[in-house]
C-alpha positions as CSV (number, residue, x, y, z in Angstrom):
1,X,16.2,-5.8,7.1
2,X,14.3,-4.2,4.2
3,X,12.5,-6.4,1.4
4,X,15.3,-6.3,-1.4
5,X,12.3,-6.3,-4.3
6,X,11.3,-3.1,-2.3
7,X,14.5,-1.5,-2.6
8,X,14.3,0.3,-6.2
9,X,11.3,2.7,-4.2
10,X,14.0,3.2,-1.0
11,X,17.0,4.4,-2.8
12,X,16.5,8.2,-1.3
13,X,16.6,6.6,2.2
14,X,20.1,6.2,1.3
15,X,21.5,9.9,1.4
16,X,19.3,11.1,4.5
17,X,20.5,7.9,6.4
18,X,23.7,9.2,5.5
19,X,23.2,13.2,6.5
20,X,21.8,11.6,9.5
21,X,24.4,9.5,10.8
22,X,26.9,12.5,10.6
23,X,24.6,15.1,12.4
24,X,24.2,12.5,15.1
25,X,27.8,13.0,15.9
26,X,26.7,16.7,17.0
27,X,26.0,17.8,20.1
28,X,22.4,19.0,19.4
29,X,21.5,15.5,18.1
30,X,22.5,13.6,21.2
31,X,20.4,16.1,23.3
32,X,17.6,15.6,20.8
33,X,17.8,11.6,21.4
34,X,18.1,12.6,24.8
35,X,14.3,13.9,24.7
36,X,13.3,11.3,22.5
37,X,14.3,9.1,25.4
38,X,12.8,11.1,28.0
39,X,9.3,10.9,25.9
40,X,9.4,7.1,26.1
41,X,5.7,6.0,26.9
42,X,5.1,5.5,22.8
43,X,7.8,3.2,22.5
44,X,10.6,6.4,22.2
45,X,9.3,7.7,19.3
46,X,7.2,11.0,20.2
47,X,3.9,11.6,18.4
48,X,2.0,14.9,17.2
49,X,-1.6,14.9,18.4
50,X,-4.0,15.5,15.7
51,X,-4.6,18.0,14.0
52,X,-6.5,19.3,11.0
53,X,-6.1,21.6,7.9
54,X,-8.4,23.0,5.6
55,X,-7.2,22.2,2.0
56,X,-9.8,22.4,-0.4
57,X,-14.2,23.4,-0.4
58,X,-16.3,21.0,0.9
59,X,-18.7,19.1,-2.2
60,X,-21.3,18.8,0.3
61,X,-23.4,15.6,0.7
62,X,-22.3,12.5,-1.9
63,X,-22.4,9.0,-1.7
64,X,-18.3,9.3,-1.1
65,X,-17.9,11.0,2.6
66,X,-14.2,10.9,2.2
67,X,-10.5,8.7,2.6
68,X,-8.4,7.4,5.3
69,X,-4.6,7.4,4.8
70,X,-2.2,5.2,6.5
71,X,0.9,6.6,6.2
72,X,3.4,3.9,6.3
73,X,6.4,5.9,8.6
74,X,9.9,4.5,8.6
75,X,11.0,0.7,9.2
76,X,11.7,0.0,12.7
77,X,10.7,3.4,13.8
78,X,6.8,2.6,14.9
79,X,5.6,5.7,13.3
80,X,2.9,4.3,11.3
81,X,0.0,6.9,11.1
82,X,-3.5,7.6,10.1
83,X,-5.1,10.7,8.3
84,X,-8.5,11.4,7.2
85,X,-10.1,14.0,4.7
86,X,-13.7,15.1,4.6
87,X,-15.4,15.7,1.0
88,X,-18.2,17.4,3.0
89,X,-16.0,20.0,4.4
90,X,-12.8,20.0,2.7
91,X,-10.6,19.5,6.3
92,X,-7.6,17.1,6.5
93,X,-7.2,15.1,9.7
94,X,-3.8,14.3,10.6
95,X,-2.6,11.4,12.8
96,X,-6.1,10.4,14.1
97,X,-5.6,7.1,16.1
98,X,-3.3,8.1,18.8
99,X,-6.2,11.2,20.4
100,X,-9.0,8.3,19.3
101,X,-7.0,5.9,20.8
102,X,-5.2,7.4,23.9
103,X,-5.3,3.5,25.7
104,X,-3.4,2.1,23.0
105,X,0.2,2.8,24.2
106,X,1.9,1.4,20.9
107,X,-0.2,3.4,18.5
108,X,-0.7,1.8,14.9
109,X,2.8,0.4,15.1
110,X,5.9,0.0,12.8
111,X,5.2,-0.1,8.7
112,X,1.7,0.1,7.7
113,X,1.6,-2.0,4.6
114,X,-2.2,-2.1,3.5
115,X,-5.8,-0.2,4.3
116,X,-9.6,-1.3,3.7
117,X,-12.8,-0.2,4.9
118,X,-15.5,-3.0,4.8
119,X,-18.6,-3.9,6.6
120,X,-18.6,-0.3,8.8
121,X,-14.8,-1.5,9.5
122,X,-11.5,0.2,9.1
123,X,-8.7,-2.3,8.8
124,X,-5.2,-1.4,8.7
125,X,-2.4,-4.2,7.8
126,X,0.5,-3.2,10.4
127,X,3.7,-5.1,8.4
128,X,6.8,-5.1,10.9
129,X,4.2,-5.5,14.0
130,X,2.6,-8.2,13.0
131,X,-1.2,-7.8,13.5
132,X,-4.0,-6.2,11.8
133,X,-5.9,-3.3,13.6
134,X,-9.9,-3.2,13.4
135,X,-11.1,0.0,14.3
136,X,-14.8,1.5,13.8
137,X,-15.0,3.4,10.4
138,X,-17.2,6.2,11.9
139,X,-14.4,7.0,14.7
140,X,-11.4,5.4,14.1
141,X,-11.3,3.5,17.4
142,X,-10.3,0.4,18.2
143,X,-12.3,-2.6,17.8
144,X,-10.0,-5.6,18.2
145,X,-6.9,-7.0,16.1
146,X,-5.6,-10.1,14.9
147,X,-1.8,-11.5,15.1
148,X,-0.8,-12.4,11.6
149,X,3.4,-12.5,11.3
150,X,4.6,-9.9,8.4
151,X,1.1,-9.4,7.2
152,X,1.0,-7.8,3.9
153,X,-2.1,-7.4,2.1
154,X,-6.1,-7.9,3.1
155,X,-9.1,-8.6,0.8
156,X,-12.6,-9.4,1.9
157,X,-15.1,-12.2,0.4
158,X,-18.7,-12.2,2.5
159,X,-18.2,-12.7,6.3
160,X,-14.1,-13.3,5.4
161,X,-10.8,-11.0,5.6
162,X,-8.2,-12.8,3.8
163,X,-4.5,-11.2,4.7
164,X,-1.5,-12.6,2.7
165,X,1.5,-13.1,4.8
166,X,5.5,-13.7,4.4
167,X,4.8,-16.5,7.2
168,X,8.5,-15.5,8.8
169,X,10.6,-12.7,10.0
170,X,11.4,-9.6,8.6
171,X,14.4,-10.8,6.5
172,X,16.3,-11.3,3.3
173,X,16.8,-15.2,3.1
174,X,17.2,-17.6,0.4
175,X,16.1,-20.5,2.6
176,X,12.8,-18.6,3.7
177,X,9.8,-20.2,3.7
178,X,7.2,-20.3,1.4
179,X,4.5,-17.6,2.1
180,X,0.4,-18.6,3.3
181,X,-2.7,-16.5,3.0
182,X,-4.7,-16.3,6.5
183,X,-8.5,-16.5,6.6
184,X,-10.2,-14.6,9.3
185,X,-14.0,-14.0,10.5
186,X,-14.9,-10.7,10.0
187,X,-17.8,-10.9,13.2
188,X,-15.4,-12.8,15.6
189,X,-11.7,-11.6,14.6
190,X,-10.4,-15.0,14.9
191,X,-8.2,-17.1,12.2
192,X,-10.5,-19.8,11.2
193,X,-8.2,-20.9,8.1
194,X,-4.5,-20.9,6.9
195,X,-3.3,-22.2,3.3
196,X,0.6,-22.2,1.7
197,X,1.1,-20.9,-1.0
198,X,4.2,-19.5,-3.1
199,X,7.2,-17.5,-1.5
200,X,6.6,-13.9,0.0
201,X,2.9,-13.2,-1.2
202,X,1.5,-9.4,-2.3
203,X,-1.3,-8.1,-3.2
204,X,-4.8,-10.7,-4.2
205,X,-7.8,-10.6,-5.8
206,X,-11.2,-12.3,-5.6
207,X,-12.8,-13.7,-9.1
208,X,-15.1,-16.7,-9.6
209,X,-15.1,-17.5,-6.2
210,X,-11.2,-17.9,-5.8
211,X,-8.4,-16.0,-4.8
212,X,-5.6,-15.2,-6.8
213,X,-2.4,-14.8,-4.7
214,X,0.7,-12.5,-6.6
215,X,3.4,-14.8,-4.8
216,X,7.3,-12.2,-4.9
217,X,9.7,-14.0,-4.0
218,X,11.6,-10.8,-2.7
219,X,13.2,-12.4,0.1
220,X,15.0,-15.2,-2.1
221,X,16.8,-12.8,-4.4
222,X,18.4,-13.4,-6.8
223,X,16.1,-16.2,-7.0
224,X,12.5,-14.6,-7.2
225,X,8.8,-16.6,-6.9
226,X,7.7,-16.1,-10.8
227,X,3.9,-17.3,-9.9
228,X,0.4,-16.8,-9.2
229,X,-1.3,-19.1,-6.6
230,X,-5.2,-19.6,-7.3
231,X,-6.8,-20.7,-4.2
232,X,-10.5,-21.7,-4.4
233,X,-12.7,-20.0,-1.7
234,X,-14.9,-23.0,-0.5
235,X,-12.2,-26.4,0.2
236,X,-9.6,-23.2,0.8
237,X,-6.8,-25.1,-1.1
238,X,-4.4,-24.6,-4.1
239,X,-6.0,-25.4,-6.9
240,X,-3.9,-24.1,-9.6
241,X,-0.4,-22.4,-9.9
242,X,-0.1,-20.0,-12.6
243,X,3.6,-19.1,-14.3
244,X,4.1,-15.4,-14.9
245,X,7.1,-13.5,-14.5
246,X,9.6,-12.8,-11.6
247,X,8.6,-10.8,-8.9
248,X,5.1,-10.3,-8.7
249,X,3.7,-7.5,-6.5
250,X,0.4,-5.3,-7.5
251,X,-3.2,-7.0,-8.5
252,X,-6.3,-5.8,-10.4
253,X,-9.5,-7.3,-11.8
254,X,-11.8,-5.8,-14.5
255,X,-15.2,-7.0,-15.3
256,X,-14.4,-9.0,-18.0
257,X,-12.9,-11.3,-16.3
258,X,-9.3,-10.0,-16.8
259,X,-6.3,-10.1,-13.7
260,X,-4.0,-7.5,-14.0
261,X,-0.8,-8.7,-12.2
262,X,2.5,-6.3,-11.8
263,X,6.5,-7.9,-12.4
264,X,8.5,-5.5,-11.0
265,X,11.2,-7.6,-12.8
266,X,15.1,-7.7,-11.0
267,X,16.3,-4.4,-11.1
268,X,19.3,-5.3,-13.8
269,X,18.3,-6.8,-17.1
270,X,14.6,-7.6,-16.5
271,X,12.2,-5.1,-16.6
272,X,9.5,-4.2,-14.9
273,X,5.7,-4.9,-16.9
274,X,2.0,-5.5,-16.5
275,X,0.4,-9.5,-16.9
276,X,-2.8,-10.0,-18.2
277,X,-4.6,-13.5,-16.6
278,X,-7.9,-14.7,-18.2
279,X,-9.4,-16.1,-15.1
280,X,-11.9,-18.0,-17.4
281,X,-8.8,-20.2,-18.5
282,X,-5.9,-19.5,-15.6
283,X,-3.6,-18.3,-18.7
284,X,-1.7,-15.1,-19.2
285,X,-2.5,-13.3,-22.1
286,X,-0.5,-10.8,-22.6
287,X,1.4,-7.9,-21.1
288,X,0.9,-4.3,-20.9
289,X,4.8,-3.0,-21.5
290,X,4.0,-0.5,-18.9
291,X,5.8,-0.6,-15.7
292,X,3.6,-0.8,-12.7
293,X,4.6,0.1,-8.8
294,X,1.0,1.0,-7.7
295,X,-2.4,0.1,-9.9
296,X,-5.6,1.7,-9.2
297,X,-8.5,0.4,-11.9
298,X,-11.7,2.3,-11.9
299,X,-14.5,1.6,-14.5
300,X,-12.4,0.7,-17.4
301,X,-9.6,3.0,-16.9
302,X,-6.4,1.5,-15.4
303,X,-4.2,3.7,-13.6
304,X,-0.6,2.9,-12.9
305,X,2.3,5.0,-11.2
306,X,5.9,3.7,-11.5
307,X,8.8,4.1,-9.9
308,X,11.4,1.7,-11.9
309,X,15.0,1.5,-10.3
310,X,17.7,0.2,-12.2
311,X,21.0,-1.2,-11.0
312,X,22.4,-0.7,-14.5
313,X,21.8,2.9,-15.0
314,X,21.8,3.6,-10.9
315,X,18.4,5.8,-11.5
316,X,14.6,5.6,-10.8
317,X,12.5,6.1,-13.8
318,X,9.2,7.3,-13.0
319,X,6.1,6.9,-14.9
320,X,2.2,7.8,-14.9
321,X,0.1,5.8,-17.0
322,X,-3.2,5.3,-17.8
323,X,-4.6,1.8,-19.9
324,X,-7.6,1.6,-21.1
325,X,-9.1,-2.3,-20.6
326,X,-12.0,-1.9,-22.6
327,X,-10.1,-0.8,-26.1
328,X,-6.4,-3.0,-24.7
329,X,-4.5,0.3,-25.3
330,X,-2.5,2.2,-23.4
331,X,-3.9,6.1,-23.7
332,X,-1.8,7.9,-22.1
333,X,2.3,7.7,-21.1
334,X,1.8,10.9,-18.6
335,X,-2.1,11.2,-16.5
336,X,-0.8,14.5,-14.9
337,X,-1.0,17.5,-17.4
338,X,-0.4,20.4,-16.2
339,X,3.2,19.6,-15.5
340,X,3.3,19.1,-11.3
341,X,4.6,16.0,-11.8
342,X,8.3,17.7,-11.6
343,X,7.4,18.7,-8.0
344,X,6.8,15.0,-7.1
345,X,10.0,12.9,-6.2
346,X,8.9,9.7,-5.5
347,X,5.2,8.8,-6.5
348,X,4.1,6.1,-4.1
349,X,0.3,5.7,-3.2
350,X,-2.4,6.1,-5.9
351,X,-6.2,5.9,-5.8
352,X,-9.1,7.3,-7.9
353,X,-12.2,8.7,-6.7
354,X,-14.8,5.9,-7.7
355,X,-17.3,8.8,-8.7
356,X,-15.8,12.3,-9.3
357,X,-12.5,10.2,-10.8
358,X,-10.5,13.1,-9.1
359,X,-7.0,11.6,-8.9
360,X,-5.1,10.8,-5.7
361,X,-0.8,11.0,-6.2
362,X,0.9,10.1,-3.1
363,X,4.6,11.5,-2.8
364,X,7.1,9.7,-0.3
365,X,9.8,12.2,-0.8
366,X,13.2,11.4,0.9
367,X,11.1,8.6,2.5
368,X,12.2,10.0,6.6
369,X,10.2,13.2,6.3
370,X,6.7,13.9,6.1
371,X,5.4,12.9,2.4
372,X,2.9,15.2,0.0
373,X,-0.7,13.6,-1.0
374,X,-1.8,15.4,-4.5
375,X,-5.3,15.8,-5.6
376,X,-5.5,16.3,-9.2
377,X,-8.9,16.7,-11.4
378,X,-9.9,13.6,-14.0
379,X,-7.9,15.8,-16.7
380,X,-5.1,16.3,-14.4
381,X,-4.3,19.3,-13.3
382,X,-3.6,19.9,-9.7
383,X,-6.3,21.2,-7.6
384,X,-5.1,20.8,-4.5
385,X,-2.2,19.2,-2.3
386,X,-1.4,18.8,2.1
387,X,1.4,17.9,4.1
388,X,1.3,13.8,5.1
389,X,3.1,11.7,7.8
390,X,6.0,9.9,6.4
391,X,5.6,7.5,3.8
392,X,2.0,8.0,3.0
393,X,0.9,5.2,0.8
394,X,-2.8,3.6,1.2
395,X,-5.8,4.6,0.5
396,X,-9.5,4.0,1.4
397,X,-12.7,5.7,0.5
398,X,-15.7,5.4,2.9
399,X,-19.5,6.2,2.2
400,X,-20.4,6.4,6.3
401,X,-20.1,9.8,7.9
402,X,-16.8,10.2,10.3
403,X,-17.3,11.3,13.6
């Protein structure tokens, strides 16, 4: 059973699941299951070796050698997937780990939730299994994993992964537990800590030596988590609990010492917004009045993609903003220019170049079919795009070479 706080970005599975059920009354369906059946050594689902596309020139040798992205593929269907695109050459890799990987019978696994490269290590969050996969960041291979039930999000202090978790099964429940963040040695791939915090934890951030835990709720609706646990690093205990809003999902720190924290509110009479947390003093500051489903800050430049549903009006409304940290103004109510955002349906994964600040706009689509990923220049305007896996949704850059 989906996360309900998750359910404004999985309206448009609705429909297809829909046109699907009927067509599965059909003749050609069934024999299609049949061969899906038939194909069973990957856990039923059949996979499409890798392959690769040339989509834009290479930039030659830079400090940024390209990005992975782990397409997240549908709940329950194990087709989470990994791509990778060259700067040097301009080729897109599709669905790398199963050729890099041919031992590994499961694949990657069923919803990949989060992605990080750190310490010459690619680490992928796997949601619905229930592990993290370590693979080498020149080749994609596996290194080791670690069990962590409904992992959701990863951050990295020194020789330390920390992975938040829902601490329970994949469910809507009011009487679900509260949520912990996991502590695990980067060298050894073992937990060496655990701490509780609030109920059905996101995204964190590291400031000051402590980690700042956006804590959802999304399994206790109507009755959402409206807080922010600060954990501190060294005695790995709560410290501090900081009331914000209901619903907290996305997390970003600037270098001023600011946490921006996203509310994606309840989907009927509160709306969605952006927190602002002075870590200096643990108090919220402000907000942004900008709806937020993804958040990627580089330099001072905040960038924010929404896709807003609303049980009142029964629509999605979809924004692309950009918030400047430095001046505390919102700049622009639209980052794409040239007008391509009318091709995109459902804007899910966003990151930004660290260098170039060439734009990255992943579209989900009808969330069952293979998504779009958009590359647009800083001014944006589309320069190029390429065909995904389904869902396709986190990002990571790497500086090392990929093999």
């Amino acid at each position: 059973m989906e996360n309900n706080s998750n359910n404004h970005r999985r309206k448009g599975r609705e429909t297809a699941e829909k046109r699907l059920g009927g067509l599965l009354k059909s003749g050609v369906c069934l024999f299609c299951l049949l061969l899906l059946v038939m194909a069973g050594c990957r856990g039923d689902i059949p996979f499409v070796h890798e392959s690769e596309e040339d989509v834009a020139p290479g930039q030659g040798a830079g400090r940024v050698k390209g990005f992975f992205l782990l397409n997240e593929g549908n709940m329950g269907s194990n087709k989470a997937t990994l791509d990778f695109f060259s700067y040097e050459t301009g080729i897109y890799l599709r669905n790398l780990y199963p050729a890099r990987n041919p031992d590994v019978v499961k694949e990657l696994g069923d919803v990949g939730n989060d992605l990080a490269v750190y310490g010459g290590r690619l680490y992928a969050v796997i949601n619905c299994s229930h592990y993290v996969e370590v693979m080498d960041v020149h080749t994609a291979r596996h290194i080791g994993s670690v069990d962590i039930l409904n992992g959701r999000y990863i951050v990295f202090n020194g020789d330390k992964a920390y992975v938040s978790s829902y601490a329970g099964p994949v469910q809507i429940d009011p009487e679900a537990r509260p949520g912990k963040v996991v502590e695990v040695d980067t060298a050894s791939l073992q937990v060496t800590r655990e701490v509780v915090v609030g109920y059905q934890p996101e995204e964190m951030v590291v400031v000051g030596g402590k980690l700042y835990v956006a804590n959802s709720g999304g399994y206790r609706y109507p009755d959402y988590d409206t807080t922010v646990s600060v954990v501190d690093l060294e005695s790995f205990r709560v410290v501090d609990t900081i009331d914000v809003a209901i619903n907290l999902h996305r997390m970003e720190r600037d270098r001023y010492g600011r946490i921006y924290v996203s509310s994606r509110g309840d989907y009927y009479d509160v709306g969605a917004d952006v927190y602002v947390i002075d870590s200096k003093t643990g108090q919220v500051t402000g907000s942004l009045g900008v709806a937020a489903s993804e958040m990627c800050l580089v330099g001072d430049s905040l960038y924010m993609t929404s896709v807003e549903w609303s049980y009142v009006t029964g629509r999605n409304e979809v924004t692309y903003a950009l918030y400047d940290v430095a001046r505390g103004e919102v700049v622009s109510r639209n980052f794409i220019t040239d007008g391509t955002d009318n091709q995109i349906q459902v804007p899910y994964g966003l990151a930004v170049h660290p260098e170039t600040k060439e734009i990255l706009v992943c579209d989900a689509k009808d969330y069952v079919t293979p998504g779009t990923l958009y590359c647009f220049s800083p001014d944006g305007c589309l320069e190029w795009q390429v065909t995904t896996g389904d869902i396709p949704a986190h990002l990571a850059f790497t500086t090392e070479d990929f093999q």
